[in-house]
N, C-alpha and C positions, 0 to 999 in steps of 0.2 A: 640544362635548360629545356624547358615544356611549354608549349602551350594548349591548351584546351580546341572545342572545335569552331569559336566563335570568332570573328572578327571583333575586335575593339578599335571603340572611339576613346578618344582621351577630350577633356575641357581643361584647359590649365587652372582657369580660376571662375568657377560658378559662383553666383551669389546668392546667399541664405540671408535674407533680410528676418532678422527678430522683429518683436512687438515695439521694443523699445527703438526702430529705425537703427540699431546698428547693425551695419552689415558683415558679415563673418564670411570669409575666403576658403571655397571649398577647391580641392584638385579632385577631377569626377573619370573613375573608366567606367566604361558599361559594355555589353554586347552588342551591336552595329543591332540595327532596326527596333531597339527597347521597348520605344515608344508603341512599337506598334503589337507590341509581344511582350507584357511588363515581367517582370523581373523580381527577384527578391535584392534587397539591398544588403549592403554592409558598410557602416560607419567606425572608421580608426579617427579620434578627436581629443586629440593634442596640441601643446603649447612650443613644441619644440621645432616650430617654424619645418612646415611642410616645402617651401622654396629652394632653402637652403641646408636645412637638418638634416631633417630622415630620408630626404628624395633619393638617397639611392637605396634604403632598405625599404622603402616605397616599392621602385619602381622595379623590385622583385618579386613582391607578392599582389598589390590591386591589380597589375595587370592581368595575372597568370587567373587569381579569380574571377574577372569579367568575360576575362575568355571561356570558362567555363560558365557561363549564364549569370552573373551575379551584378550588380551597379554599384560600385564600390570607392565611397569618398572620404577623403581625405581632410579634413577639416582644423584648419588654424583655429585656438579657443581662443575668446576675445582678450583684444590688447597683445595678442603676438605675432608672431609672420605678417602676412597680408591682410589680416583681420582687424576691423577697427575696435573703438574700444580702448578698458584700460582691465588688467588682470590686477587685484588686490593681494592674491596669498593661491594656496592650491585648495583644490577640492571644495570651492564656497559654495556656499546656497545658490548664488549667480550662475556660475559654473554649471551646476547642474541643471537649474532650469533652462540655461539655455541650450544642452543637452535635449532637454525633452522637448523643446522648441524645432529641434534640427530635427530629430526623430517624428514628429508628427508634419513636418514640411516635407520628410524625405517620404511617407509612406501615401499622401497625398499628389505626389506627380504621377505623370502619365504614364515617365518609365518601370514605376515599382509598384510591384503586384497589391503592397502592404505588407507585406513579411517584413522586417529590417533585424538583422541581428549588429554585435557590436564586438568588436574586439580592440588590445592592443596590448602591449608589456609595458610593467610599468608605467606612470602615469597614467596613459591608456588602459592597462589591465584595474589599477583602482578604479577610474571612473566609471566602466563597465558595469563592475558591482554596485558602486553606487549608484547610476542611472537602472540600475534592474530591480534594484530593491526599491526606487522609487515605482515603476510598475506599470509603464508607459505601454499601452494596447500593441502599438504595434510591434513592441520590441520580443521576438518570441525566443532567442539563443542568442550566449555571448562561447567569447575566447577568452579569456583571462590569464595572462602570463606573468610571473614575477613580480605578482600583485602582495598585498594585504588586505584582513580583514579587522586587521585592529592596527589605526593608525600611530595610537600609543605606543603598545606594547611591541609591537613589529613593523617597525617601519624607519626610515634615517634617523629618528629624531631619541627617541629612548629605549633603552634594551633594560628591562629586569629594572624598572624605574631609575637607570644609569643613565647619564648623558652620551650619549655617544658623540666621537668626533665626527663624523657627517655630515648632525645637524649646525655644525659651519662650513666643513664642504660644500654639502649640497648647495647650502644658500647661498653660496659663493660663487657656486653655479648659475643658479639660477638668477644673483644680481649680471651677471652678464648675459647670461641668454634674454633676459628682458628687456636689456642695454640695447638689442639690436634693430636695424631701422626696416622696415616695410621696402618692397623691390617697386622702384618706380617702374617699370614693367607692367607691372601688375596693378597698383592706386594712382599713377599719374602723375600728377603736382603736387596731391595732398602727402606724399611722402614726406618730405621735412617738417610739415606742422605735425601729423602724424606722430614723428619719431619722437620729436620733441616734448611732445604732449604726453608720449611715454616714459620718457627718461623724466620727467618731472615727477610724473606720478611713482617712479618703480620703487616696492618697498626693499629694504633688506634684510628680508625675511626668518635670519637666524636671530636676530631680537624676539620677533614677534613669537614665535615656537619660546622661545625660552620665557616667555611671560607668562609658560604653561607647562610646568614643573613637575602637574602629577596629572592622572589621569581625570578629566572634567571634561563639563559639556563642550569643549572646544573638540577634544579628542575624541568623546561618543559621536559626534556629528560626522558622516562617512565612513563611522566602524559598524561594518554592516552584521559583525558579530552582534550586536548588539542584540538585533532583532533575525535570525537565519532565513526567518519564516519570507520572509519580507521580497525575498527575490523566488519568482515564478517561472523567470527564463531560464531555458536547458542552459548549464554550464559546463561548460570545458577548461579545468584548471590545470594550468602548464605550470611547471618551477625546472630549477637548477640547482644542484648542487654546491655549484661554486659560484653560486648567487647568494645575497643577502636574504632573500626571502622564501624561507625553505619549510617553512612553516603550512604555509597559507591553503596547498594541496590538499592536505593531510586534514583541516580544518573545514575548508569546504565538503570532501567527501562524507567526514561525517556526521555533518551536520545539514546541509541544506535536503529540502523535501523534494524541491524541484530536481527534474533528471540531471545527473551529476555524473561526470567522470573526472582521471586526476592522471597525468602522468608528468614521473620527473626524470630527468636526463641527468649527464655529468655537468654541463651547462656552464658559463657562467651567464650575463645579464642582458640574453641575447633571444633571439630567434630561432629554434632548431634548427633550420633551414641548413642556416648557415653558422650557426654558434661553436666554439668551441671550451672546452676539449669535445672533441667527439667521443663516441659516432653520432656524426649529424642524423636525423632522420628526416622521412619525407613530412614534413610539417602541412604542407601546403593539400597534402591528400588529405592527411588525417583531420584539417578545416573541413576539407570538403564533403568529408563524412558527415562531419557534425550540423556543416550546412543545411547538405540534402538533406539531411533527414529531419531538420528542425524548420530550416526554411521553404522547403521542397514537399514535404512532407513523405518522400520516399523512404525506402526500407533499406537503407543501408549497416544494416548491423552492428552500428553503435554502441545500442543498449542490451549487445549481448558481449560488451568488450568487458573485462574486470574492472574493476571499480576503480585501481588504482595499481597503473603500471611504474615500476620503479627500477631503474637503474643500478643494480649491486653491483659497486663500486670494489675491486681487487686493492689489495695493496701494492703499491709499487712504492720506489724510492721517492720521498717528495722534494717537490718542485713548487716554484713561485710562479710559475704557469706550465702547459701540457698542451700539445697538439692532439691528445687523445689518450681517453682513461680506461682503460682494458676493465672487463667487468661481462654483466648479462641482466639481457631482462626478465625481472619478475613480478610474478601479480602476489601484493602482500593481501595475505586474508585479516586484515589490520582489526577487526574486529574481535577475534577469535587468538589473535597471535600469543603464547606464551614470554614471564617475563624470565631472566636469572638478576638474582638480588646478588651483589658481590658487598661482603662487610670490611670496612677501613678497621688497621690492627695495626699492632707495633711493627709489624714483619711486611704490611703492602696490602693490597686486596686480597680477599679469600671468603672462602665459603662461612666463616663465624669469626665473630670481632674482639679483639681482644685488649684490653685497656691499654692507652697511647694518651700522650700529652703534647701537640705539635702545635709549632707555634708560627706566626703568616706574620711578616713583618720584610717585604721583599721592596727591593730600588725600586722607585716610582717608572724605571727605566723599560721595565718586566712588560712585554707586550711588542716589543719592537719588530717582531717576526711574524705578527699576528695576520698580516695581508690588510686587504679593505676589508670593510664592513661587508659591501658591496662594489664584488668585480662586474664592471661597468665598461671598461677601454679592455682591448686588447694588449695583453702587456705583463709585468712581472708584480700583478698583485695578490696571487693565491699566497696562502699561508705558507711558509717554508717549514725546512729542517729543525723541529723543535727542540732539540737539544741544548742550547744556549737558553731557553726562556723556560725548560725544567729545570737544569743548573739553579736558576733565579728561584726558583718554586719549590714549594713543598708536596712530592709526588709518592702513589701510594700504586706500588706495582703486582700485578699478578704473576705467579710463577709462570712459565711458557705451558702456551698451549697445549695439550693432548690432543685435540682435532681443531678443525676449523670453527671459528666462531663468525656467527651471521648477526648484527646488529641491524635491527630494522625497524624503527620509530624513535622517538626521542625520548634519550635515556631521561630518570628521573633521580635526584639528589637529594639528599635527607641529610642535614648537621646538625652536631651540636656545637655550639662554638661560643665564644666571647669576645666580646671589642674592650675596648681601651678608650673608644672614642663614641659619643653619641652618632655620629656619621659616617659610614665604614659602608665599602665593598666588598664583594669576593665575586673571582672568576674561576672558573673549573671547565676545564680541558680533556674530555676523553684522549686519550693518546695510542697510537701502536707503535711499540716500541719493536724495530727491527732487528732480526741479527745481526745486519751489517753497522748496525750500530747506532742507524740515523731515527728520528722518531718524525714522525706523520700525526698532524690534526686531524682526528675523526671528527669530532663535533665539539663547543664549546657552550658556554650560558654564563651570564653575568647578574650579580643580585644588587641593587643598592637595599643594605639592610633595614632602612627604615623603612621600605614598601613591604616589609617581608607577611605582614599580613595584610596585605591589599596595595596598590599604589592609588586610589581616590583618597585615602587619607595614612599619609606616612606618619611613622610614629620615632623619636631618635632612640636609637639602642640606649639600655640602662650598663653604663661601662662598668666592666666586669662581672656583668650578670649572666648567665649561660643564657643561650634561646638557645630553644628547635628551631629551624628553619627547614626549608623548602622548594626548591626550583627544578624547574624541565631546563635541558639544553635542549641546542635545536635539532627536528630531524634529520636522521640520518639511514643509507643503508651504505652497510659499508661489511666487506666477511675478511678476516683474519685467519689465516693460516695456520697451523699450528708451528708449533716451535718459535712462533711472537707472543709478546706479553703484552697486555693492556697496560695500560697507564694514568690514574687519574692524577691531575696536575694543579695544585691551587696556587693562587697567588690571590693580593688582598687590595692589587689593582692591576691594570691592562688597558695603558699609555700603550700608541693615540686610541687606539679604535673606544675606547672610555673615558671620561675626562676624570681626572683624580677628586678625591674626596678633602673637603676645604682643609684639612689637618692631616697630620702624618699619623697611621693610623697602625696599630698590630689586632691580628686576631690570635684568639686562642683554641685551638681546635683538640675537641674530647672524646667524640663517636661521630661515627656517621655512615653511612650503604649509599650505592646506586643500585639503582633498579635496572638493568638491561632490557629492552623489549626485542625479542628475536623474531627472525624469518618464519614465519607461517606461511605457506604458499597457495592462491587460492587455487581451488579447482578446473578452473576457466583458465584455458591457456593461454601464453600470451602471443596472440596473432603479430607473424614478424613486421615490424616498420618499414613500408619504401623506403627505395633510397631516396633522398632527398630533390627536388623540385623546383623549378625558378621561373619567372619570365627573365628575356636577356639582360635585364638589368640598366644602368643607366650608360649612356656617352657621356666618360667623363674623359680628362688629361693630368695626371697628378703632376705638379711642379715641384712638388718635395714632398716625400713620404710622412707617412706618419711615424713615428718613434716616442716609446715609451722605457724610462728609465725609476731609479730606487737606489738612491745615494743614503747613508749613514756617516756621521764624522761627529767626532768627541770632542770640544773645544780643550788645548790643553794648559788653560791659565786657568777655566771657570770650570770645567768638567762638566758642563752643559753638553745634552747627546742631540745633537738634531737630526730629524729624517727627512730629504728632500725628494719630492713626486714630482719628476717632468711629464707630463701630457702632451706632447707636442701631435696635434691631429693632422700637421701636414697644410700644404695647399691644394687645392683643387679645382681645375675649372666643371664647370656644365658648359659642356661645348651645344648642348639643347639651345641654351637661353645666354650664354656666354658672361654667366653671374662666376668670379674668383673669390672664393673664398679660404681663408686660413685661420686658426686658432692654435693659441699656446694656451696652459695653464699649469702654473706652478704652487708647489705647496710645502710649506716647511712647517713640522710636529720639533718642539721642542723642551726639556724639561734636565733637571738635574735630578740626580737619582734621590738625593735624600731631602727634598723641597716641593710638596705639591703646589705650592703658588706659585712656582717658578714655571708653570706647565704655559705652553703660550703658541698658538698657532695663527698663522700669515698666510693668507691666496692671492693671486694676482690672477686677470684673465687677460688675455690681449686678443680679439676678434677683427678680421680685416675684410670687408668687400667692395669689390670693386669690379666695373664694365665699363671701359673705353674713358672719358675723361671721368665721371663717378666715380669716387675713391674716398671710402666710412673706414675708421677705426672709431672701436671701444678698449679704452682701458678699464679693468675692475680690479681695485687691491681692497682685500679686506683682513681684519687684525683680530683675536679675540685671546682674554687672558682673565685673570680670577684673584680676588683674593678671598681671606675668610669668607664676608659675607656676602659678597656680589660677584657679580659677573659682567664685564667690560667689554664691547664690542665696539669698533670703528671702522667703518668704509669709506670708499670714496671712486664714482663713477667720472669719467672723464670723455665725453665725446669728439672725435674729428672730422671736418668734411677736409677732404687733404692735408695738409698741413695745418689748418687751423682747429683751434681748439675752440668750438661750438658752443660747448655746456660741459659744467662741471657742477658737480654735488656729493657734499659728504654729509657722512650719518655718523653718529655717536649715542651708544645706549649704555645705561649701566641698569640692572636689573639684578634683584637681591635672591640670594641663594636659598631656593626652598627645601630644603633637608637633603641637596645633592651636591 
């Protein structure tokens, strides 16, 4: 724990009145005497309720920056937390203009000089980019962590024009976190009309994404790839590895004009600070480089760091999570990097291809080891032991190593192949195969075949006709030892993290090569990380921990496999504000191996808060399942002021299957 050399003041809840009289709930620290001494700002502006949410990963970083001279707010986006208002969906045109609304209110007070930069992970880290690419004067540097730049193609909702399961996670998510009510604390008596006026409006948001099947003007809108040009403000791109979005770094460095740096850690969907696997680093200095020198206009050596600092990841035994992933940091010269092309042949991978006929026709079951899409909770959801889901696969190995091999950007895949089915998948799995036996996910990518020349307009495979095909997996740095062998791994689907293809589908696979992209190291060294940095964090009292579990069970009348995710976040008070809150959420992936309709997933959330006779529960269960042509979704929210039950609403959508 650090603090800087200022006194801070804290506001619990400032008010940012918009144009349109809604008012928006900010939580404000700044440096003691601002006013009189203005300040540069920094806005983190989120929907995941600042009250109750994030307040303790809050109350480790605004403080620690205000103490170091910065004014820095916290801001409910309308229609969440404290904030009035109704939220329609994420990322909206509303959204953002009220963003630039906050941004030109904040650089207008007495305490902020005009500078404002923007940070946040996640949610926060998109909105960043797209408030910068909008081009708001005052905004002159962001942070952007575990973000996207293409909402489509990288993001919860579609991978490789595949549906990922997520986009009902998430939204399952987010039907509860929208579920929740405003702190009388904080709005008063308008708290029950409030909530209420929420819960009537709250959409359930995994319909609406799914009435957007390929890439269209829904998905261009906030894909800031779109246009690169478009953002002016210094960037600072963070990622993880054991994050979903591992991409997005790699993307900005080389693309954006405006000053750009990139670094990725072992990570999962966290805050270096404090993230694991380690090694944590000092996150909170390395802001404050970016600050100074963007907001401060000081010389702090930034833009003499490499372009892109990257965590090369060792192999070790794999695990479904790690306290820390042994490795070192390097500066990739990503520009200049050399590739190794390795040719698919009767015999495995090797240096020239030799004619092979293999055939993809694997249990719809193939994926069960795969982890989340995106590790998000602390808990057992990295990828495991691949050995059971190569078994299932059709894998193409390299002899063992001679020396070490250093993978460092995102491999590239080239097939030739054939379906049986006008609508067919394929996933492909880089693999180290271990001596001891066990095999470890380097990197993976997933195709639905009919995007394979574009996803704005899919086309159905001609069954039995050979295509070329095409696809990156995602980045990776990862170096292999010798005496391991690589492994690529296909399968023709990858249940849950994929939602299966409306028919049971074979491919027929005839050539094909990956492209290796290796370690190039840039010349510019890489300056080592502090250790990591805090203010003291929040006064809390946990009433029961948080616990996270990962059950599998095979039904054995039906041969149905289910996979059940506890989320249990614990209880917790703020002894600050004496706000109890608890949340559980459950999830069960289901399918029978030789049945893709049979695929069928189920979330429930259960949310509790309560202070002194005030006592809120939300229930959220939600259901989603498939046949041939559509896609079937039902929810249903349930509110309580203590034992009674307030309000109730359910949702029901069917929506027709657009070539996935």
């Amino acid at each position: 724990m650090a603090m800087g050399p200022h006194d801070v003041t804290e506001t619990e809840d400032l008010a940012i009145v918009l144009s349109d009289g809604t008012r928006l709930s900010a939580r404000v620290w700044m440096p003691e005497g601002a006013p009189d001494r203005p300040v540069p700002a920094i806005l983190e502006y989120l929907p995941y309720r600042k009250r109750d949410g994030t307040f303790m990963r809050d109350e480790l970083t605004h403080p620690y920056f205000a103490s170091h001279g910065y004014a820095c707010l916290r801001v409910d986006i309308r229609g969440n937390g404290d904030s009035e208002g109704l939220m329609r969906d994420e990322y909206t045109p509303q959204e953002l203009a009220d963003a630039l609304e906050v941004i030109r209110w904040i650089a207008a007070q007495d305490w902020c000089c005009g500078n404002v930069g923007m940070m946040g992970i996640s949610w926060g880290g998109f909105n960043a980019l797209q408030v910068a690419a909008l081009r708001p004067a005052a905004l002159k540097a962001i942070i952007t962590l575990c973000s996207t730049v293409d909402r489509f193609a990288d993001d919860i909702h579609y991978k490789g024009g595949c549906l990922l399961g997520e986009n009902f996670g998430w939204g399952s998510t987010m039907l509860s976190y929208s579920s929740r009510a405003p702190d009388p604390m904080i709005v008063g008596e308008r708290w029950r009309d409030m909530w209420l006026e929420r819960l009537r409006a709250n959409p359930f948001l995994p319909a609406r994404w799914l009435e957007h099947q390929r890439r269209d003007a829904y998905w261009r809108h906030g894909s800031v790839c779109e246009d690169y040009s478009a953002i002016q403000a210094a960037t600072l791109a963070i990622g993880g590895w054991g994050d979903g979005y591992k991409n997005t770094v790699q993307s900005l460095v080389a693309n954006l004009d405006a000053p750009v740096k990139g670094i990725i850690g072992p990570w999962i969907h966290m805050y270096p600070h404090f993230a694991e696997p380690g090694p944590r680093i000092g996150f909170l200095q390395e802001a404050l480089r970016w600050w100074g020198r963007w907001l401060k206009g000081r010389d702090t050596g930034v833009e003499d760091d490499p372009d892109l600092r990257l965590w090369l990841v060792d192999s070790v035994p794999p695990r479904t999570d790690y306290s820390h992933r042994p490795g070192r940091w390097i500066a990739q010269d990503f520009r200049n990097a050399p590739e190794h092309i390795l040719k698919l042949g009767a015999s495995g991978l090797g240096p020239k291809s030799t004619a092979f006929e293999r055939r993809l026709d694997c249990p719809l079951s193939t994926g069960a080891d795969a982890g989340e899409y995106c590790a998000i909770w602390r808990g057992p959801d990295l990828p495991g032991d691949q050995t059971l889901e190569d078994c299932l696969s059709v894998c193409f190995d390299t002899e063992p190593l001679e020396a070490p091999l250093a993978i460092v950007g995102a491999p590239e895949l080239r097939l030739r192949l054939a379906s049986d089915a006008p609508v067919a998948q394929i996933s492909a799995r880089l693999n180290d195969v271990r001596p001891d036996g066990t095999v470890a996910r380097i990197t993976y990518g997933v195709l639905n075949l009919t995007h394979r020349t574009g996803a704005q307009d899919p086309r159905p495979m001609p069954p039995g006709q050979a295509q070329d095909i095409a696809f990156k997996l995602d980045q990776t740095a990862y170096q292999l030892p010798a005496g391991h062998r690589l492994r690529l791994s296909l399968s023709n689907v990858y249940w849950p993290l994929v939602w299966p293809a409306p028919g049971r589908t074979a491919l027929t696979l005839s050539r094909g090569q990956i492209s290796l992209p290796l370690l190039k190291e840039d010349r510019r060294p890489v300056r080592p990380f502090a250790p990591p940095e805090s203010a003291p964090g929040a006064d809390v009292r946990w009433r029961r921990k948080p616990a996270n579990r990962r059950e599998s069970a095979i039904d054995p009348e039906t041969g149905v496999r289910t996979l059940q995710i506890v989320d249990d976040f614990g209880e917790v008070e703020n002894l600050a504000h004496g706000m109890i809150t608890a949340s559980e959420a459950r999830e069960w992936w289901s399918i029978h191996p030789d049945d893709p309709l049979s695929a069928r997933a189920r979330a429930t959330w259960i949310d509790e808060m309560r202070r002194g006779d005030w006592a809120l529960r939300t229930e959220a269960e939600s259901e989603m399942w498939a046949d041939a042509t559509d896609f079937h979704l039902s929810a249903r929210v349930r509110a309580f002021e203590g034992d009674q039950c307030v309000f109730e609403k359910e949702y029901q959508a069917t929506l027709a299957r657009d070539l996935v």
